[in-house]
N, C-alpha and C positions, 0 to 999 in steps of 0.2 A: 522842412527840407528846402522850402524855395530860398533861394539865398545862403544855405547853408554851407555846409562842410561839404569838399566833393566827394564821391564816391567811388570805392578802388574795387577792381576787380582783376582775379585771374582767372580764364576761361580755358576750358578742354573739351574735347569730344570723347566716346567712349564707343566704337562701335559706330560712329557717324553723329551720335545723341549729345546735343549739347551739356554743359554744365558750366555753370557759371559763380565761380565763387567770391564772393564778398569779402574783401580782407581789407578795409575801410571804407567808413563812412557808415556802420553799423548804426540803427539805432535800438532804443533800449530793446532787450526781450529779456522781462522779466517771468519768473514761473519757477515754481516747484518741481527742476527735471523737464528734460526735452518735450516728452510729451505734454507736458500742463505749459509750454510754453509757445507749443503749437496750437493750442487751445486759445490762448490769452492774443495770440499772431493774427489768428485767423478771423478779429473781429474789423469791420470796416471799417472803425475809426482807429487802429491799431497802427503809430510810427512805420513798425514793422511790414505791413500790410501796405501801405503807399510806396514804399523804396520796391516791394514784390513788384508792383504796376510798373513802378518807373523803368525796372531794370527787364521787366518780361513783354512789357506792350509797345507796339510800336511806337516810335521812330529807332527803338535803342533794341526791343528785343522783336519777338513775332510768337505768333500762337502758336508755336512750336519749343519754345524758349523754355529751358528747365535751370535750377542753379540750388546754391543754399547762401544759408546765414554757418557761421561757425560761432559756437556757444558752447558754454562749459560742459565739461560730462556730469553724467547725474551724479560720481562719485569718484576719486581717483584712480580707480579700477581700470578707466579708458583714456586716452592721452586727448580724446575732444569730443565736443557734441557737433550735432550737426542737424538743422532744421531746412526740411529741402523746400522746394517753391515750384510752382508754374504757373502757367497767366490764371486760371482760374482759383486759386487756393495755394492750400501748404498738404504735404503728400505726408503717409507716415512710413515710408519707406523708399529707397532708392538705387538700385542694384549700381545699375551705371555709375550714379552718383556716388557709391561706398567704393569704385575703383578709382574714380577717378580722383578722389579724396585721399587714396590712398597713393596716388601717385605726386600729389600734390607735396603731402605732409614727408613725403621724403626729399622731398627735388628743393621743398625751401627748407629743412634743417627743422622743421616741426618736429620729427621724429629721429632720434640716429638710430641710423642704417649701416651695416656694414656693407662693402663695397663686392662681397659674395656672397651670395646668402640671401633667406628667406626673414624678412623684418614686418613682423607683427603690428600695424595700427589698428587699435583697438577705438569703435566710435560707436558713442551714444546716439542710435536714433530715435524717435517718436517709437513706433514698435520695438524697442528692446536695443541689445549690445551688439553689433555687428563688429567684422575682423575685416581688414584689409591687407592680404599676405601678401605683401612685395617681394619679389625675386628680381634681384641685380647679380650681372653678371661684370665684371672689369668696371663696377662704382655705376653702368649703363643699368635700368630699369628693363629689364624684357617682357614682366608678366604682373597681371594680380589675381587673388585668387579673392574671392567674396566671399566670405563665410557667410552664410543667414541665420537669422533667426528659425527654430522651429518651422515646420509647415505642415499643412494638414489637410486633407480635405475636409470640407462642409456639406457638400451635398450633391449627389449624383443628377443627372436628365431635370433637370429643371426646367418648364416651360417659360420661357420669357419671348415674348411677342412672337408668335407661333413656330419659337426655336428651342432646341433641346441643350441648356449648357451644363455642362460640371463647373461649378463652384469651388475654390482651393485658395488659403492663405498662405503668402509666402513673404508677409511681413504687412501687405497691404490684400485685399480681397480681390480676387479673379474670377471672372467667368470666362469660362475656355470653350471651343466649339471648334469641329474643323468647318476651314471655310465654304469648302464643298454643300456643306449645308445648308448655308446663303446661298448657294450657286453661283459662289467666287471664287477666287484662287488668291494665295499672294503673293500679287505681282504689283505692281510700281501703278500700272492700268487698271487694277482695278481698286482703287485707293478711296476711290471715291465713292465709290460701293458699299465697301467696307467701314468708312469711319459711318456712312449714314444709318447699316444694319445695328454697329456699338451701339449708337446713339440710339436704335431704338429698344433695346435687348438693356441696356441701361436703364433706360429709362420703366422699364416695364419690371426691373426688379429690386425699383426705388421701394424699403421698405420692406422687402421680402422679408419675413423669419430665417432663412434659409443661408442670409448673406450677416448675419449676426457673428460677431468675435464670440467663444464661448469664454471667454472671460475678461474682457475689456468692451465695452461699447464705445470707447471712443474709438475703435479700429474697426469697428462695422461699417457696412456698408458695399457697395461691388466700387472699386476704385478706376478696374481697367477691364476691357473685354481683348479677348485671347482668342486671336484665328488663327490657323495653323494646316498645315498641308504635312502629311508626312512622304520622305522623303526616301530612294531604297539605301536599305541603310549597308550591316558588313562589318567588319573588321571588330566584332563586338561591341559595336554603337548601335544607337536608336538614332533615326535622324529626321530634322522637322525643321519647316522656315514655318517661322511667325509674324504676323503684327498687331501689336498689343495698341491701342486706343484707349487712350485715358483720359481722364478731366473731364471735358464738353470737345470732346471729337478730338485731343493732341493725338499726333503719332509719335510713336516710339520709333528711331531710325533705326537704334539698338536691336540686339533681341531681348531686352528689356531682363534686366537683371533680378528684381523680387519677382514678375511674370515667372521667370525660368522657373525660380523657387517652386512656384503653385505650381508648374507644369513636372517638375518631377515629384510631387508630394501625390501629384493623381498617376503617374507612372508606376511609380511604385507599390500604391494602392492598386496595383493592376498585377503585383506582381513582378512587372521589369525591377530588372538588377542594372541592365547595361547602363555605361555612360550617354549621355545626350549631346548630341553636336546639335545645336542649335544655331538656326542660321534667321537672319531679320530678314526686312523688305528691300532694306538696300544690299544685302548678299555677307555682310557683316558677320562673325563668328561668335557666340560662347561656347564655350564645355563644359558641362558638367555634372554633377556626382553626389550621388547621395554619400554622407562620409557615416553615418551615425543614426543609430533610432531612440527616442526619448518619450517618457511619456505624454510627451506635449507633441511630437511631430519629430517629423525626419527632419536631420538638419546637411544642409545641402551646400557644395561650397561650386563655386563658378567661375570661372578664369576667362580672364579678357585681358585691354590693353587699354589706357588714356593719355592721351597725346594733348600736350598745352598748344593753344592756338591762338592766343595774345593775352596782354595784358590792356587796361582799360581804366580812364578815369572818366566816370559820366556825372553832369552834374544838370540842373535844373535850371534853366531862366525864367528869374520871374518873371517877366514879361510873354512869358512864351502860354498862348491861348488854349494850348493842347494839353500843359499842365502833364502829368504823367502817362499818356499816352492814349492807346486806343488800339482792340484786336478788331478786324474785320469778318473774324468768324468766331 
């Protein structure tokens, strides 16, 4: 990479959450299917795994930094794959990321769209086939709707560092708890609160049986922790602000799109019918809705919005002693 070819980027947010997408200056990501090639990404001597640093850690990105690679779909069933990033790893799911992908793949002619109407992008990600429903209105984007993968619960009051969480898949593994239960709230102020309670509620359920995929183990594991206030709700809504803490303490500015997933898979395991207005830490909105029941899991679709916020070419100096970067947390 030092000296090499530069690197092209177009960036969005989704809800305030960044996304960063890579459309030169790839390098190889070989693999049998997104998922095996998230596998093969995620090793540290891996091309692929250096460009993640260069483009996620600082001076160029910050420990809050999200993005993907774009790679072929597992089969021509989806118009693209898609292998998501952030400073610490590669994710196997991406709510944000599958809108904001889908606002991409129409605005550069990835996909044709008609200029009214609902236009289906279909993306392979590491957990399964995801849909990204575009609604344009006069050739203008107004909406997208996030279809998921499957979602399910895994396991009820789970004790993790002397906390009680529900466990739930919504493409990637959640543990969800209200914040109350920390003795937080979420708010902007108590932030710091809250990524240190994840971190230890993470940390204590490294390895659980309880956070196990029941048929993949490459999607095991608790990926993000889920605090949440409920909120009065009305008009046939359920209503909740969250903030989802992923990685090694990221926050999620969004209301964190496969989060939402796991949060109506345990809703509905409760019984709720109603829609979710789901609101983040920075006051941000999704909606959304169970559409369907399957033997694998309710599948859930989520509507937001992704706004482009520049385009980018970053490159590398060899001479430069900081080499690919550096997080401070």
């Amino acid at each position: 990479m030092t000296g090499g070819p530069a690197i092209t980027t177009v960036d969005y947010h989704t809800g305030g959450e960044p996304f960063r997408i890579v459309t030169g200056g790839t390098p190889g990501l070989p693999g049998n299917g997104v998922l095996d090639r998230r596998a093969r990404a995620s090793t540290p001597e891996s091309p692929a795994d250096k460009v993640r640093r260069l483009l996620c850690h600082e001076p160029r990105g910050h420990a809050d930094m999200y993005g993907c690679f774009l790679v072929p779909p597992d089969d021509p069933g989806a118009h693209l794959g898609a292998l998501f990033w952030h400073k610490d790893g590669f994710s196997t799911a991406c709510g944000h990321g599958t809108i904001a992908l889908g606002v991409h793949a129409v605005r550069e002619g990835l996909v044709e769209a008609r200029p009214d109407g609902d236009t289906d992008v279909r993306i392979d990600v590491p957990s399964g086939r995801v849909t990204a429903r575009v609604r344009t209105e006069g050739g203008r984007i107004r909406s997208v709707t996030f279809v998921s993968v499957p979602s399910f619960v895994l396991a009820r009051s789970v004790d993790a560092a002397g906390l009680r969480v529900d466990l739930a898949y919504g493409g990637a593994v959640y543990a969800c708890l209200p914040a109350r239960a920390a003795g937080l709230a979420v708010r902007p102020e108590d932030l710091t609160g809250l990524v240190a309670a994840a971190r230890r509620v993470k940390a204590a359920l490294a390895g659980h049986p309880a956070t196990r995929h029941p048929g993949d183990d490459r999607l095991s594991g608790v990926y993000g922790v889920i605090f949440y206030d409920e909120l009065p709700g009305g008009d046939g809504h359920v209503r909740q602000r969250n903030v989802t803490v992923f990685a090694d303490g990221e926050v999620d500015r969004s209301p964190c799109g496969s989060g939402t997933a796991a949060r109506l898979a345990l809703l509905h395991d409760k019984g709720v019918r109603d829609p979710l207005v789901h609101e983040s830490v920075v006051g941000s909105v999704f909606r959304a809705r169970v559409v369907a029941e399957t033997p694998q899991g309710v599948v859930p679709e989520i509507e937001g919005m992704a706004y482009r916020t520049g385009r980018h070419v970053f490159e590398l100096d060899p001479d430069d002693p900081l080499g690919t970067g550096f997080t401070l947390r």
